[in-house]
C-alpha positions as CSV (number, residue, x, y, z in Angstrom):
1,X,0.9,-29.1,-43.6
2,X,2.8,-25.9,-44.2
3,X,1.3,-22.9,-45.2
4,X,2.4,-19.6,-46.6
5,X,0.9,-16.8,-45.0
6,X,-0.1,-13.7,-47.2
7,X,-2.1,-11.5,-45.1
8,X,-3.3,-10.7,-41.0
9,X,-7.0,-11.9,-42.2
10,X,-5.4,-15.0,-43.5
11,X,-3.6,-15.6,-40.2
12,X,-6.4,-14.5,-38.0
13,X,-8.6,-17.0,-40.0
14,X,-5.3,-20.0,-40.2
15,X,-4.9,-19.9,-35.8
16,X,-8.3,-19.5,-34.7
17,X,-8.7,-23.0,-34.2
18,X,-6.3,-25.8,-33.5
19,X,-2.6,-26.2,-32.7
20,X,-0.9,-24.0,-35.5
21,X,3.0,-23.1,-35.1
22,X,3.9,-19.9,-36.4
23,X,7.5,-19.6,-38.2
24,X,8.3,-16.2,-38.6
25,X,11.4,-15.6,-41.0
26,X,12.6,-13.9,-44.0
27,X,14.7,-15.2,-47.2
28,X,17.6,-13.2,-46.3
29,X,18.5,-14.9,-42.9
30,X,20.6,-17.9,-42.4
31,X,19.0,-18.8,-39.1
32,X,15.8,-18.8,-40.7
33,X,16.5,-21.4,-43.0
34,X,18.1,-23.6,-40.6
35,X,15.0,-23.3,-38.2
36,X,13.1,-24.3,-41.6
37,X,14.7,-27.4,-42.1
38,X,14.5,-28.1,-39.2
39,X,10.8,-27.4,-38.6
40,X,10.6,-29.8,-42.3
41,X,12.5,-32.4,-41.5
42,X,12.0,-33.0,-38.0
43,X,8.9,-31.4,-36.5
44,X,6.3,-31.6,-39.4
45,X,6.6,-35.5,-39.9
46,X,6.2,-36.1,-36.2
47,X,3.4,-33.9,-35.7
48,X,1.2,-33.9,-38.7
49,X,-1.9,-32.9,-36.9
50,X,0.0,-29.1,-36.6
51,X,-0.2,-26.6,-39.3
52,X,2.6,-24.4,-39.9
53,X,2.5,-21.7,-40.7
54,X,5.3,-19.6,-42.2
55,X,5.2,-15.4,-42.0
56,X,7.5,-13.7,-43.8
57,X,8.2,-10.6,-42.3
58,X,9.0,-8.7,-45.3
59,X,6.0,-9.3,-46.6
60,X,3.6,-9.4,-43.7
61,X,6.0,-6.9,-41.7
62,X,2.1,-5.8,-39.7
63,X,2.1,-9.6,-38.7
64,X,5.5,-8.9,-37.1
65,X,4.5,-6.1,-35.6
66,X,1.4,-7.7,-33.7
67,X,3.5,-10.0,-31.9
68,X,6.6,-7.6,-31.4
69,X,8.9,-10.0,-33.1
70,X,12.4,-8.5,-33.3
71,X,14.6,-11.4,-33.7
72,X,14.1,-13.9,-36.1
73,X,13.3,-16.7,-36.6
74,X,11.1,-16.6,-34.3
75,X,8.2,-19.2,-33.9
76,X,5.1,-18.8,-31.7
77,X,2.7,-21.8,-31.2
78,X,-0.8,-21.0,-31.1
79,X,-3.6,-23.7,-29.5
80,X,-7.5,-23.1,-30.3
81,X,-5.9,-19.3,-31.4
82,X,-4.5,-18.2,-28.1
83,X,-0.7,-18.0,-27.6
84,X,1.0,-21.2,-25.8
85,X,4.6,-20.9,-26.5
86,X,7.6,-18.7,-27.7
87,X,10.5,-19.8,-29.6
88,X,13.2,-17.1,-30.2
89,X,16.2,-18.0,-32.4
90,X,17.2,-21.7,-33.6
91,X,15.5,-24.2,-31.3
92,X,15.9,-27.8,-30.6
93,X,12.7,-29.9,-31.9
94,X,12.6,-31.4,-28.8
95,X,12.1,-28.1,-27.1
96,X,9.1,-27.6,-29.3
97,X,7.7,-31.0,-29.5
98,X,7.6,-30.8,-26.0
99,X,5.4,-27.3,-26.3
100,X,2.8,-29.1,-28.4
């Protein structure tokens, strides 16, 4: 399922359990929506079980913050709410697949 986080209590709340990847992005950013499609088209379906979660950093730009994202997109995969795995910039699914 993909979610749209609002807020650093919804997040806190959203990874605190589970596998949960975390898509930061923002509307303005090409990569961003490339990384989205992908993450739609070919991680979602494959891996149903995972929330993802999508931070725009914009809106959330304390979210950001938190996990020093500078570049984006940049997706960070979270498992029972600690941090597993980085992703910085456009990355294969099968790099991230292989993270989960």
């Amino acid at each position: 399922m993909i979610k749209t986080i609002k807020t650093a209590a919804e997040f806190d709340a959203e990874i605190a359990s589970g596998v949960k990847l975390v898509d930061f992005w923002a509307t303005w950013c090409g990569p961003c929506k490339m990384m989205g499609a992908i993450i739609d088209a070919k991680i979602a379906p494959v891996k149903p079980e995972v929330d993802v979660l999508k931070v725009d950093v914009d809106e959330c730009p304390e979210l950001a913050a938190r996990f020093s994202v500078q570049s984006i997109p940049t997706l960070l995969l979270f498992k029972g709410g600690k941090l597993a795995s980085q992703f910085i910039g456009v990355t294969k699914p099968e790099e991230i697949l292989a993270a989960m």
